[in-house]
Every structure is written in structure tokens, then in C-alpha cells.
C-alpha positions in Angstrom: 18.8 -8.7 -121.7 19.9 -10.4 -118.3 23.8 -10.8 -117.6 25.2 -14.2 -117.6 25.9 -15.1 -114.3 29.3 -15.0 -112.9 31.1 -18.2 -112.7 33.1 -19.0 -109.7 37.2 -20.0 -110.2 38.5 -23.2 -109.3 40.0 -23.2 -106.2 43.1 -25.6 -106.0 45.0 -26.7 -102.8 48.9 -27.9 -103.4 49.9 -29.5 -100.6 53.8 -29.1 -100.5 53.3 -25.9 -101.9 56.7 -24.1 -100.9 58.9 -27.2 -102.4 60.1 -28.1 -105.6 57.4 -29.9 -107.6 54.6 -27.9 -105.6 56.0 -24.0 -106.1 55.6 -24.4 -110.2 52.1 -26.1 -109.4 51.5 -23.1 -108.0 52.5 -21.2 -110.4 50.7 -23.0 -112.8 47.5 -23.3 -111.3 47.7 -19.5 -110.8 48.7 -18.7 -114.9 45.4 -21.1 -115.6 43.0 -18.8 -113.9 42.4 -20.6 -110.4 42.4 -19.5 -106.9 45.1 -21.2 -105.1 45.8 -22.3 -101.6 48.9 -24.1 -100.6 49.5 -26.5 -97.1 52.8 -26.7 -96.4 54.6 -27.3 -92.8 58.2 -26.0 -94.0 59.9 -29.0 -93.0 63.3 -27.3 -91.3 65.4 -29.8 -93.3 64.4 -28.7 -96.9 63.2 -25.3 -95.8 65.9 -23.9 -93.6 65.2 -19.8 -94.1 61.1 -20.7 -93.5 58.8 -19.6 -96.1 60.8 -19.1 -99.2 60.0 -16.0 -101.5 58.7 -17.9 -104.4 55.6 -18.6 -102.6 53.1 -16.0 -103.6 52.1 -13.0 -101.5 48.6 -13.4 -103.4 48.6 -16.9 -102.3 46.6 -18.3 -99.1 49.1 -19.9 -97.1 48.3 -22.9 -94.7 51.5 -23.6 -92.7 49.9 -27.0 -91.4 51.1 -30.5 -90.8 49.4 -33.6 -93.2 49.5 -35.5 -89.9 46.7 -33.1 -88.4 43.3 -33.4 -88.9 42.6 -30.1 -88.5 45.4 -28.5 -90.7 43.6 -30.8 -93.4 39.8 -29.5 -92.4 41.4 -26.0 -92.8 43.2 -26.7 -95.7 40.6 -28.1 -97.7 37.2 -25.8 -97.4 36.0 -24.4 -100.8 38.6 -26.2 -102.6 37.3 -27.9 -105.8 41.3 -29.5 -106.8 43.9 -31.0 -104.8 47.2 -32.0 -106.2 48.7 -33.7 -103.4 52.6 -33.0 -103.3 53.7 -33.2 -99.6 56.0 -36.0 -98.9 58.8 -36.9 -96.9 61.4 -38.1 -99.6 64.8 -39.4 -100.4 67.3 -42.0 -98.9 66.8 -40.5 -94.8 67.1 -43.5 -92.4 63.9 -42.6 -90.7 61.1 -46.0 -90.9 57.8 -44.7 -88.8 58.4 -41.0 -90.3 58.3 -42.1 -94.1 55.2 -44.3 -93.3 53.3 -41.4 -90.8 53.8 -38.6 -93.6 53.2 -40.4 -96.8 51.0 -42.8 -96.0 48.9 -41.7 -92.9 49.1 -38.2 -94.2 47.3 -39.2 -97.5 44.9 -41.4 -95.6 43.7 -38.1 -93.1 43.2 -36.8 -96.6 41.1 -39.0 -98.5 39.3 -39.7 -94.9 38.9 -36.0 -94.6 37.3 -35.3 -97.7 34.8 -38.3 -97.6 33.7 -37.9 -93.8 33.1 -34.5 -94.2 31.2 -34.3 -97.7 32.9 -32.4 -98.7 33.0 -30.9 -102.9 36.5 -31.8 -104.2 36.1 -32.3 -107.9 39.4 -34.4 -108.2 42.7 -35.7 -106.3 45.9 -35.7 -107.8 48.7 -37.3 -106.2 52.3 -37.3 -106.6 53.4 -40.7 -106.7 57.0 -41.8 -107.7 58.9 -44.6 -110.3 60.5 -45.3 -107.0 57.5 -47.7 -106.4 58.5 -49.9 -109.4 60.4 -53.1 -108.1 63.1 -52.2 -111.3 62.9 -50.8 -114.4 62.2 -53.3 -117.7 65.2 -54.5 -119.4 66.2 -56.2 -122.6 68.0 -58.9 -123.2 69.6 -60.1 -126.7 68.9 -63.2 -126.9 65.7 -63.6 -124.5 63.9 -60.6 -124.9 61.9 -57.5 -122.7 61.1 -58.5 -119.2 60.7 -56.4 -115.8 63.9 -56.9 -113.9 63.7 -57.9 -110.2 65.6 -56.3 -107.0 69.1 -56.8 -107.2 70.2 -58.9 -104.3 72.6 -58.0 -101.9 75.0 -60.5 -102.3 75.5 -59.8 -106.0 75.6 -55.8 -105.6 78.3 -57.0 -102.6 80.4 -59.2 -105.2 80.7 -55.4 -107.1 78.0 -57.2 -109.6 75.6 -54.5 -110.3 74.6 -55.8 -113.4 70.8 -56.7 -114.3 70.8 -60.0 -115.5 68.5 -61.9 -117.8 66.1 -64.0 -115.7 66.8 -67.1 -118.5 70.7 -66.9 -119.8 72.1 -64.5 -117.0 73.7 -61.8 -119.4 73.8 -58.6 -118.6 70.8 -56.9 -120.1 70.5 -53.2 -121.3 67.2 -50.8 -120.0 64.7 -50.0 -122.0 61.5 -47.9 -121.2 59.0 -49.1 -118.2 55.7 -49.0 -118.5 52.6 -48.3 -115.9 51.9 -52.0 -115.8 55.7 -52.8 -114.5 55.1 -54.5 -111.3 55.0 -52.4 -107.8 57.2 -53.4 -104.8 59.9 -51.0 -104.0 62.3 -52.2 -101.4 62.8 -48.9 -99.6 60.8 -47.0 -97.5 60.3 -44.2 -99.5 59.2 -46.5 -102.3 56.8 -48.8 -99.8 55.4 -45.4 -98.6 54.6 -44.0 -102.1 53.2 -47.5 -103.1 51.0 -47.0 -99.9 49.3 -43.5 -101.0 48.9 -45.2 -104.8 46.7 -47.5 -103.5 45.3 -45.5 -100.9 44.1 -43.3 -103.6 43.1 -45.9 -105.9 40.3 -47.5 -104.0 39.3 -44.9 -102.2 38.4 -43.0 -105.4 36.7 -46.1 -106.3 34.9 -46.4 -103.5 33.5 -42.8 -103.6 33.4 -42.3 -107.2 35.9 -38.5 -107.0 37.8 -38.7 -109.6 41.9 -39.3 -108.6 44.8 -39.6 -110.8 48.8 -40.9 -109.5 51.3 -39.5 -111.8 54.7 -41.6 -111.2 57.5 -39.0 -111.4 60.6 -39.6 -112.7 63.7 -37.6 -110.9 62.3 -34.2 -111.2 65.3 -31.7 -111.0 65.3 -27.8 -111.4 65.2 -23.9 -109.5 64.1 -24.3 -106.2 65.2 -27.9 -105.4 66.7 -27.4 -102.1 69.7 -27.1 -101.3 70.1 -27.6 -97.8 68.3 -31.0 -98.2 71.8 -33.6 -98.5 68.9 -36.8 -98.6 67.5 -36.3 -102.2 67.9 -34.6 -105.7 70.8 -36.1 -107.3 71.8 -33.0 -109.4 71.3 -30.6 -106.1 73.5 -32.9 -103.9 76.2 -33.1 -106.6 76.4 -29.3 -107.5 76.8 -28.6 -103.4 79.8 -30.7 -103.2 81.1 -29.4 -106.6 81.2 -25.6 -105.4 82.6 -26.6 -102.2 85.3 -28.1 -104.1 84.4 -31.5 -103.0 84.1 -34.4 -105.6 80.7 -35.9 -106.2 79.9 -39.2 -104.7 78.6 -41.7 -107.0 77.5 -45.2 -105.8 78.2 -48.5 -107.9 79.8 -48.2 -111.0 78.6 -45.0 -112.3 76.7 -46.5 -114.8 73.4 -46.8 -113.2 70.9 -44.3 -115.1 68.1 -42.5 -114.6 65.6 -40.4 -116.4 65.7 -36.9 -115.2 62.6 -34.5 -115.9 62.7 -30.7 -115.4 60.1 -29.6 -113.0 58.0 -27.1 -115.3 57.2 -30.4 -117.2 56.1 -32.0 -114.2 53.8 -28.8 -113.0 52.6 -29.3 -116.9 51.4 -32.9 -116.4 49.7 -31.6 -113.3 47.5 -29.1 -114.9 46.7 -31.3 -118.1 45.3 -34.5 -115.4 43.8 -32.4 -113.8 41.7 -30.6 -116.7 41.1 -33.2 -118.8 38.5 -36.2 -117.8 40.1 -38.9 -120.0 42.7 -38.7 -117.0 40.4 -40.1 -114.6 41.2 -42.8 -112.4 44.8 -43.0 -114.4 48.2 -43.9 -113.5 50.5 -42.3 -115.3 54.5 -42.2 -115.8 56.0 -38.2 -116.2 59.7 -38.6 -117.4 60.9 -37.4 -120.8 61.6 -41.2 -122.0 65.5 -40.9 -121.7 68.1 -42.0 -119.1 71.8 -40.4 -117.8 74.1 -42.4 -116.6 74.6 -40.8 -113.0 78.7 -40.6 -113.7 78.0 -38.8 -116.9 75.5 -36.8 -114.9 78.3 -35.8 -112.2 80.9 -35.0 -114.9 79.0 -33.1 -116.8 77.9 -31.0 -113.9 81.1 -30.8 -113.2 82.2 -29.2 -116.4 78.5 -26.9 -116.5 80.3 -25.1 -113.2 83.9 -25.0 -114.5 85.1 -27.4 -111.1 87.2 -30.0 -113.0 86.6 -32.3 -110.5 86.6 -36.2 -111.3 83.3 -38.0 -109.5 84.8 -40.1 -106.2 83.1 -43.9 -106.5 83.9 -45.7 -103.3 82.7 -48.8 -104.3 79.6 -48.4 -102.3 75.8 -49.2 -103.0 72.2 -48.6 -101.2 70.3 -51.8 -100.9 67.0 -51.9 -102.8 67.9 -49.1 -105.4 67.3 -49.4 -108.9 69.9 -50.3 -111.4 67.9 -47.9 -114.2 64.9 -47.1 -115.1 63.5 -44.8 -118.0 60.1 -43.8 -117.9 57.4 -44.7 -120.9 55.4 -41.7 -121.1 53.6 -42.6 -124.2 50.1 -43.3 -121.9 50.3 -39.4 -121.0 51.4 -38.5 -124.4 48.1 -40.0 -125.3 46.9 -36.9 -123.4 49.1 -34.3 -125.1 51.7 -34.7 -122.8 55.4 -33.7 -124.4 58.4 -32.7 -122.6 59.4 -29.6 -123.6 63.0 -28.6 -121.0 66.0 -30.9 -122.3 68.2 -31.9 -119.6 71.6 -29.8 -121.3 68.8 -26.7 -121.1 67.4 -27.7 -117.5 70.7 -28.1 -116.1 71.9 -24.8 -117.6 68.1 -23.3 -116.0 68.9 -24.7 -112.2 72.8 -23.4 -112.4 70.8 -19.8 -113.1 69.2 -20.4 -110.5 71.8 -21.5 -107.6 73.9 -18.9 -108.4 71.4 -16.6 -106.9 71.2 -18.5 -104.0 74.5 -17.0 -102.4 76.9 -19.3 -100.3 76.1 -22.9 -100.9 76.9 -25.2 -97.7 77.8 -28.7 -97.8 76.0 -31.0 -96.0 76.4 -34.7 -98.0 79.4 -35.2 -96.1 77.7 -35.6 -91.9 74.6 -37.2 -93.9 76.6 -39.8 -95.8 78.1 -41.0 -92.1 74.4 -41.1 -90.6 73.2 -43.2 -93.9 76.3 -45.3 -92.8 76.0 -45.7 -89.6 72.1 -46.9 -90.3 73.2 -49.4 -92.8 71.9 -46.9 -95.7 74.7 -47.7 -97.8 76.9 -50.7 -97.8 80.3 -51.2 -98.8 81.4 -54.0 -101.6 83.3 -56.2 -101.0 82.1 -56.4 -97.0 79.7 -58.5 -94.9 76.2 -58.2 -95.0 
């Protein structure tokens, strides 16, 4: 009797393999079986010690730039999976840098792949909810609708309420779906919104199979902490064990839905083996908000720094008022959140007490976001 013949194991590139959200891809796609490559260029800002130690040994390591050609030609032979996690992210000032990484970066790779034949299987990108234009709302009287970018006069008054388009009371957030219109009104948000459709007809047009998954703020062990631009509950544990309040903009009372990163990595591997995901857009979020005051005092009271949050009546133009993701089109999947925030935040504490002396750098990047007309005070001119 002949032997079956051997199979051959996926082979799965994560682009932005050493950071957050791609490091448990990793480690995922490695528990599932598959070979593993990661492409990462160790951005000095998020990576300031190089390549970290999570990374793998057994792991083939492409220290390449998404801007290259080449680094992608390399990057992708033999590989059947992509899950596309390299990004430039949070509230940086940079324009051309947001739009040359994101969005050219994803173009060299869809380009790549088609010009060159080659036998990728599937594309998954990491998309954001930053490319929704707000999050959905309710109002008593009138109903659900999609709210609409706050503008700056109102969040200058101190309003930072979401209205109701018909009676103008303030209206309380309720769950945003996929079909929530797209328009961001930063550059991070315009960037992402980019790659999404990027992706989109591209996978049309060739007939691989692609899949955006819209993360929520993704939080957890290995978030950076040298990074001051992004990662709310990072930037607000630096100042807190440098004895330094938090810095919360508005009122406090704009929310978010904050998703451990071993859920996201989940969501990953279940798009990516499972067809019905094909040609999807899909919200990963756990379908609950924190207000990002609560968020700061409860951090605060997590590291035993009884330090009240500092709001100086500040806000960033174009940010959300809320937004809490609707997850049930992945749950559809088998999708289910399974790290609570209390036991997530407990998880990254763990983890950045391991990480020896934590420096403070929000401070010198709050003056540069400043100085660039970032964030604007209340109560000034435009």
C-alpha cells in the first residue's frame, strides 16, 4: 500500500510582525501549524531596542520597508497567506508619511502579488473603526442614525456632545455597524480608508480572496511603550508610573470599545480559514465602550498611583465622540471575545512590569501635536 503523499504547510507572511497586533498573529499562525514569515522595518519610534524578543528565533525574519518593491518580492515567495498588519498609526502630525506607508505600501502589495503571479491564497488586512465618519447613535425621541463629524466650532464652544440630526438633543451611542458610512477626517483614518478600498477592488478584480477586519482599540503585552502617538491605555500607564497625571481630551466622557489583542490575532486566524469570510468586511471589538476618564481612573487605581486624570479642556479635530463596535457579522463566523477589559488590563500591567524603567514621552509629543495644530484648545480661535 503506497503512502499518502505529504502535504505541504501554509506559509503565512505578517507584515508588522514585531508589533502589537502582528507578534500574537504570529504566534497564532505558528500554534495553527503554518510556516511563518514576518516583514517588519522596526520603525525606531515603536521599536526603540530593535528586534524585540518575542519575535521567534524559528521565525524567518524580513527586516524590509512596505515602501520597497523588493523587500515585498522577498517578502512574499512561497507564501500562500498574508495578514497585512504594518501601518504607521496614531495622532503623529506627519501628512505624506501616513499616506506613503498605508496606502502606497498596500498598493506595492496588491501590485506585487498580481504582476508577478504569484500563489497567495488570501489577503487579510488590518483595517481600523477609525475609517468610520462617527459611531451610530440614538436618540429618544428620533431614533438610530450614523452621527456626522463634530464640527470645530461646536467642540470649541466645549460642546462635545453628538446631537440628533432632527431635535438637536444630545444622543447616547449605540453599536456601529459595517455599513456605517466611511470618511474619517484624519489622516490615519483617510489612510486606512485608502488600503480598504485598495483591497477591495483589487480582490475583485483578480478574484484572490481578501478580507478588512475594522479593529477596535486593540490594547495588551507588547503595545509599545516608547510610542507617545497611539494606544490610549499604554500612553496613560507611562505617565501614571512617572507620577504624571493622565491627559484626557474633552470631557472625559468620550468612549471607546477596547479589545485585547489575543482576540484580535483570533479573528485573524478564523478569516483567514474559513471561506464564508471572503471578500468580508468585518468589525473586531467586544461590543462595549469605556469612557476614556473612567479608563484613566481605573488605570490609575490597577497601579496603586492615586492620581486624578488632568482634562485641559482640549480636543483633536476629526476624532470620534464614541463608537462601539457591532461584532455580530463576525460572530456569525464564531467569532466571541473571550479577554474582558478588567482581565486584559490586569494581563498588560503583568506585562509592563517586566519591562523595567518606563520613560515618559507624552509630554515633548503633546507640544509637537500642539505646535501642528493636533489638538486645539476650547474656548480659542480656530
Amino acid at each position: 500500500m503506497s503512502a499518502a503523499p505529504a502535504t505541504t504547510a501554509t506559509t503565512a507572511l505578517v507584515t508588522g510582525g514585531a508589533g502589537l497586533i502582528g507578534s500574537h498573529i504570529v504566534d497564532a499562525a505558528v500554534a495553527h501549524g503554518w510556516n511563518v514569515r514576518v516583514l517588519d522595518s522596526l520603525e525606531p519610534q515603536t521599536h526603540r531596542r530593535g528586534r524585540p524578543d518575542w519575535v521567534p528565533e524559528a521565525v524567518e525574519f524580513v527586516k524590509g520597508d512596505v515602501r520597497n518593491r523588493r523587500d515585498w518580492e522577498r517578502a512574499l515567495a512561497g507564501v500562500d497567506i498574508v495578514f497585512h498588519e504594518a501601518a504607521y498609526g496614531g495622532y503623529m502630525p506627519e501628512i505624506a508619511k501616513f499616506i506613503h506607508v498605508n496606502a502606497y505600501g498596500t498598493a506595492l502589495l496588491l501590485e506585487t502579488i498580481r504582476d508577478r503571479n504569484l500563489p497567495v491564497r488570501k489577503v487579510v488586512l488590518a483595517s481600523s473603526q477609525a475609517v468610520y465618519n462617527e459611531g451610530a447613535y440614538a436618540c429618544p425621541d428620533h431614533g438610530r442614525f450614523y452621527g456626522q463629524t463634530r464640527p470645530i466650532a461646536q467642540l470649541q464652544s466645549g460642546d462635545y456632545a453628538m446631537h440628533c440630526p432632527v431635535c438637536g438633543q444630545p444622543s447616547a451611542p449605540v453599536p456601529t455597524d459595517e455599513a456605517a458610512p466611511m470618511g474619517g477626517e484624519n489622516v490615519y483614518a483617510i489612510s486606512k480608508a485608502d488600503q480598504e478600498r485598495l483591497l477591495v477592488s483589487w480582490g475583485r478584480a483578480t478574484g484572490i480572496p481578501t478580507v478588512a477586519l475594522r479593529y477596535s482599540c486593540t490594547f495588551g503585552p507588547r503595545q509599545s511603550v516608547f510610542n507617545p502617538y497611539t494606544g490610549v491605555i499604554a500612553i496613560f500607564c507611562t505617565r501614571l508610573l512617572n507620577d504624571l497625571p493622565p491627559v484626557v481630551y474633552e470631557d472625559g466622557q468620550q468612549s471607546r470599545d477596547l479589545v485585547f489583542v489575543e482576540d484580535v490575532a483570533r479573528a485573524n486566524l478564523l478569516v483567514a480559514t474559513d471561506d464564508r469570510a471572503d471578500g468580508g468586511i468585518f468589525n473586531v471589538g467586544t461590543g462595549q465602550a469605556a469612557a476614556i476618564g473612567d479608563l484613566a481612573r481605573l488605570l490609575a487605581d490597577r497601579l496603586g498611583k492615586p492620581i486624578p486624570p488632568h482634562l485641559p479642556g482640549e480636543f483633536r479635530p476629526g476624532e470620534m465622540r464614541a463608537l462601539i463596535s457591532d461584532i455580530s457579522r463576525l460572530a456569525a463566523l464564531g467569532f466571541a471575545p473571550q479577554v474582558s477589559l478588567s482581565d486584559g488590563i490586569d494581563r498588560y500591567l503583568a506585562w509592563i512590569a517586566t519591562q523595567g524603567e518606563i520613560g515618559e514621552y507624552f509630554a515633548a509629543a503633546e507640544r509637537r501635536l500642539r505646535k501642528r495644530r493636533v489638538v486645539k484648545r476650547a474656548g480659542a480661535g480656530a
